[in-house]
C-alpha positions as CSV (number, residue, x, y, z in Angstrom):
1,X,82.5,100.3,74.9
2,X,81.2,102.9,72.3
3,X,82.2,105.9,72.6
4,X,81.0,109.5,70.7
5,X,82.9,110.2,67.8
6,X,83.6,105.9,67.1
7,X,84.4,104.7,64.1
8,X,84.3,101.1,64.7
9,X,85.7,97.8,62.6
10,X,83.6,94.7,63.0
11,X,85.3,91.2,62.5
12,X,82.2,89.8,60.4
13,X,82.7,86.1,59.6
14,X,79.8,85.5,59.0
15,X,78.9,83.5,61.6
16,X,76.0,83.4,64.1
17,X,78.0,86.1,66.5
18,X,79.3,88.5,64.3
19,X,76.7,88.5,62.3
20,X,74.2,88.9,65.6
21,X,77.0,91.5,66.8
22,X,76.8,93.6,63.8
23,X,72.5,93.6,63.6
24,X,72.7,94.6,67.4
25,X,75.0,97.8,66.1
26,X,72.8,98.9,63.7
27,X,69.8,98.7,65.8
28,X,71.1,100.3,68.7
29,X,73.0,103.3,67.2
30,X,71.2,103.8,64.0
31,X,70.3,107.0,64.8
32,X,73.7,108.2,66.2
33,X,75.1,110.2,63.1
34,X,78.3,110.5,65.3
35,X,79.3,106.9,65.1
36,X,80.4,104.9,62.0
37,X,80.2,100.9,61.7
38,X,82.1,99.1,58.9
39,X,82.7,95.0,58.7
40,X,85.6,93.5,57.8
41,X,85.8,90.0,57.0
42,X,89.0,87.6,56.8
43,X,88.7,84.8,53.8
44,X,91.9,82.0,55.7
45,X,91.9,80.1,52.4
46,X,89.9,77.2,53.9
47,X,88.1,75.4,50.6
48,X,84.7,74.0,51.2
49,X,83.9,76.4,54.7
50,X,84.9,80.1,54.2
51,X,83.7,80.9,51.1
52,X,80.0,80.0,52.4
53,X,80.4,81.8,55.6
54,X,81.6,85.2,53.4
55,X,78.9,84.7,50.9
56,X,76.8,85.2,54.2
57,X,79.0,88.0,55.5
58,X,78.5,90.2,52.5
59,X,74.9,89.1,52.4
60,X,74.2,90.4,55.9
61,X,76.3,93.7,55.8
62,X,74.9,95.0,52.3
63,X,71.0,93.8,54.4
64,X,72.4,96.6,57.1
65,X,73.4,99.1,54.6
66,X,77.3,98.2,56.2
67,X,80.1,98.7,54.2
68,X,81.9,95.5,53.8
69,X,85.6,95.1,53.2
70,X,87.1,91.8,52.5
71,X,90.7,90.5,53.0
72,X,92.5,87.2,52.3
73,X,95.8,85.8,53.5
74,X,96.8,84.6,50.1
75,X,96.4,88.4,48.9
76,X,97.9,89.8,52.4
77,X,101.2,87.1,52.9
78,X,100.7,85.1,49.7
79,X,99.4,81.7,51.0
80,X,95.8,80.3,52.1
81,X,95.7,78.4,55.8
82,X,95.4,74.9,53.6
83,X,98.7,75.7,52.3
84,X,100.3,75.9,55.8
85,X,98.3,73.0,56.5
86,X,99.6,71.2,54.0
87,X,103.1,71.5,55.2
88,X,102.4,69.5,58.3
89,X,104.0,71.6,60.5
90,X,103.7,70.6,64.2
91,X,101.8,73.0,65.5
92,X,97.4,73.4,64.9
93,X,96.1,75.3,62.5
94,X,94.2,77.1,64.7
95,X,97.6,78.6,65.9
96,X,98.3,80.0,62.7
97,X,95.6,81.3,61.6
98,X,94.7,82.9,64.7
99,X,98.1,85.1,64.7
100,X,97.4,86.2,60.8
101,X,93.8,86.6,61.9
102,X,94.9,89.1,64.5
103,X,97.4,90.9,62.2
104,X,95.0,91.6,59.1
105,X,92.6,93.1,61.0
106,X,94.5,95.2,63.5
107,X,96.5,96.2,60.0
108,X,93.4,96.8,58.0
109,X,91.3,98.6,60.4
110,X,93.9,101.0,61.2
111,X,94.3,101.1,57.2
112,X,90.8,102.0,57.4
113,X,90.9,104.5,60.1
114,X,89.0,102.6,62.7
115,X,88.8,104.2,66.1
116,X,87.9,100.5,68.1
117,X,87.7,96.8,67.0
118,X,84.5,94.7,67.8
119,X,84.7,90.8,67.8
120,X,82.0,89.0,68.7
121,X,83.8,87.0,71.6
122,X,80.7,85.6,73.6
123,X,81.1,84.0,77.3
124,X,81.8,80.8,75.7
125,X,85.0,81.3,74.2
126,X,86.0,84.2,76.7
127,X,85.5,81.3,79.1
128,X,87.7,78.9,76.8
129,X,90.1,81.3,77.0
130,X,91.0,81.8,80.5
131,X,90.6,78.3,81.0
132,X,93.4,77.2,78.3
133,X,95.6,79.6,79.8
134,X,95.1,78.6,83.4
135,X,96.0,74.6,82.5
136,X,99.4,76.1,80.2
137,X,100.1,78.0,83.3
138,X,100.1,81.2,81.3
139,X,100.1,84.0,83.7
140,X,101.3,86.4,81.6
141,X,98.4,85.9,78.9
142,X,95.9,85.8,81.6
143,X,97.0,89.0,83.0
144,X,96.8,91.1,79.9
145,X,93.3,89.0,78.2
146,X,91.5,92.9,78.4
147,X,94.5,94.8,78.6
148,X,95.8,95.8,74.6
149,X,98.7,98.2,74.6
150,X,97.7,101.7,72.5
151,X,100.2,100.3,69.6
152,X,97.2,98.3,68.9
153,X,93.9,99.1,67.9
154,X,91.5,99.3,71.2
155,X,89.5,96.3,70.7
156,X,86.0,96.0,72.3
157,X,83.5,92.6,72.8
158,X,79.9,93.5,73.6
159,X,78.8,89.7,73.6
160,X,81.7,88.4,76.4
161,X,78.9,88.2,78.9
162,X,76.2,86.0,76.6
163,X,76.3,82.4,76.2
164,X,77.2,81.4,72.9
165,X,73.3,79.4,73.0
166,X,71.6,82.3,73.7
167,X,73.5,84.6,70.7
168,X,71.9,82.1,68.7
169,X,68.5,82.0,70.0
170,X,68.5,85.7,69.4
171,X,70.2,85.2,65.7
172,X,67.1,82.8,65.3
173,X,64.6,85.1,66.6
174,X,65.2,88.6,64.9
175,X,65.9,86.0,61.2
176,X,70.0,86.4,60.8
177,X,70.5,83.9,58.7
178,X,72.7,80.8,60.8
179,X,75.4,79.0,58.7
180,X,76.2,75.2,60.5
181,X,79.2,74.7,58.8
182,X,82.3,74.4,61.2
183,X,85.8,75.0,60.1
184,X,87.5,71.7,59.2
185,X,90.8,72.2,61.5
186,X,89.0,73.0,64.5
187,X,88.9,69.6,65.7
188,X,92.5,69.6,66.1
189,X,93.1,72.3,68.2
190,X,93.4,72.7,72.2
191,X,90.7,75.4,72.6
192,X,88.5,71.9,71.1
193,X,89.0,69.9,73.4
194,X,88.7,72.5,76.4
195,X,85.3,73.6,74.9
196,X,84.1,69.8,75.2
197,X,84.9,69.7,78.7
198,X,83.7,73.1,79.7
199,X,80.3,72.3,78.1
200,X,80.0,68.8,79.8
201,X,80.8,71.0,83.2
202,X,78.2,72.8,82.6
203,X,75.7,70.2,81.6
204,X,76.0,68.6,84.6
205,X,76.9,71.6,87.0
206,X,75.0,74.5,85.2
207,X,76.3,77.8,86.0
208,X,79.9,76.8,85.5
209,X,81.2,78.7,82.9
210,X,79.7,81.9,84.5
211,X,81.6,80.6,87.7
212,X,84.4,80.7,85.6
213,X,84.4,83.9,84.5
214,X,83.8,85.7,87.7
215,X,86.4,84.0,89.7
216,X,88.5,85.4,86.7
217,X,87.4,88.9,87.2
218,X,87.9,88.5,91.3
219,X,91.4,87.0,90.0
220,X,92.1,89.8,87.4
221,X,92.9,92.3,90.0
222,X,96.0,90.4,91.3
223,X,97.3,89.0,88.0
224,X,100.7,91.6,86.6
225,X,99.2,93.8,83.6
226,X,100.8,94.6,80.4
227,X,103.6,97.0,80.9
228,X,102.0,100.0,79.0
229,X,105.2,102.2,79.1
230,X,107.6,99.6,78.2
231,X,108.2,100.3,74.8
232,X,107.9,97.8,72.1
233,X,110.0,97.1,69.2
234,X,109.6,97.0,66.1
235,X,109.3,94.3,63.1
236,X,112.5,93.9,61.3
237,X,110.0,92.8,58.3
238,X,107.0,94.2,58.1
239,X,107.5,97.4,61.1
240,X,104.6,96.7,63.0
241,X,105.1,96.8,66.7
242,X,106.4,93.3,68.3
243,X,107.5,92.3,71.3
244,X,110.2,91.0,69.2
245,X,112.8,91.7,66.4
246,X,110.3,89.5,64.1
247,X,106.6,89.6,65.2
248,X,104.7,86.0,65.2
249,X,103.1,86.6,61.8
250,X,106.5,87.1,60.2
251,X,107.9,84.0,61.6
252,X,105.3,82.2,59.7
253,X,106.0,84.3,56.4
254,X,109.3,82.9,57.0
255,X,108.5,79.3,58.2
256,X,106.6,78.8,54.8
257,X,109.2,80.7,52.5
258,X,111.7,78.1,54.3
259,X,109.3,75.1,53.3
């Protein structure tokens, strides 16, 4: 996944993974003058969680000598998520800020001249994933979860294979500070109530999420890929490349312009 000559963007939010993702960086490929790690974190606008979660962020990039570059929606498209939340719209939060998650960082990193992307995806949510896409009947997703067409910056997850309880174990262990706070809104998304089930599963049938994710990889190899050399078009707004005249993060630009 790292490769000579990297210059690599971590998503730090200053949670147990990223922040486990980022120490495991530096002690890997500390001596590798060839390679270049920076963090960027991603403040939603969510009062009473994110700003203790960045305060960590910071606090654990400056402690690895990691530049740290921090970006908000309100600076970026001009509202926080509790402003979209606020306007009751049907969909979950989670949806939103998942698509202007996605957006700031691929936009910033290339900003930033990042070669690759790291999130700290561990098996848990990689598991989530494929699972909330198998009961929506979304082949198309599932086909294309490690496929990202070269529009976009390459992105890369070390921690896919780990269970999200052993991450923290080894957060524990080598003393990265472990923030408990949970985002507010992330009761009342989907991926919530898939993760309940999946870790019930695997309280009573341990093994199954790693089940999971190798029938996945056997399935993988039949599932259609991305079209690479279809050509994608381009944002009528903001230019970035969209499978659409307007790309999703515009649409919400608009939806709250409209509100």
């Amino acid at each position: 996944m790292v490769e000579r000559g990297d210059k690599i963007a971590v998503a730090l939010s200053g949670g147990k993974d990223s922040s486990a993702l980022l120490y495991i960086f530096k002690k890997i490929f500390h001596n590798r003058n060839d390679l270049e790690f920076f963090a960027i974190a991603v403040d939603e606008g969510i009062s009473g969680f994110r700003s203790i979660t960045l305060r960590n962020a910071e606090k654990v990039a400056k402690g690895l000598g990691i530049n740290f570059y921090r970006f908000s929606f309100e600076q970026e498209f001009g509202f926080t998520l509790d402003e979209i939340v606020s306007k009751k719209f049907e969909q979950a939060p989670c949806t939103f800020c998942g698509v202007l998650r996605r957006k700031l960082i691929d936009r910033k990193a290339k900003e930033l001249g990042a070669t690759k992307v790291a999130t700290a995806h561990n098996l848990d949510d990689e598991v989530q994933t494929i699972l909330i896409n198998y009961l929506r009947g979304d082949i198309a997703r599932l086909g294309r979860l490690y496929g990202r067409r070269a529009e976009f910056v390459p992105r890369i997850k070390p921690l896919q294979a780990v269970p999200e309880k052993e991450v923290a174990l080894y957060a524990i262990l080598v003393g990265i500070p472990i923030i408990t706070a949970g985002c507010p809104y992330a009761t009342r998304s989907f991926r919530f109530t898939v993760k309940k089930m999946l870790n019930e599963f695997e309280r009573k049938y341990p093994g199954t999420k790693y089940s999971v994710m190798r029938g996945y990889e056997r399935l993988s190899e039949f599932l259609p890929r991305a079209q690479q050399d279809k050509k994608l078009l381009r944002c009528e707004r903001c230019g970035d490349a969209s499978a659409s005249s307007i790309c999703k993060a515009c649409e919400i630009i608009e939806m709250m312009k409209g509100t």
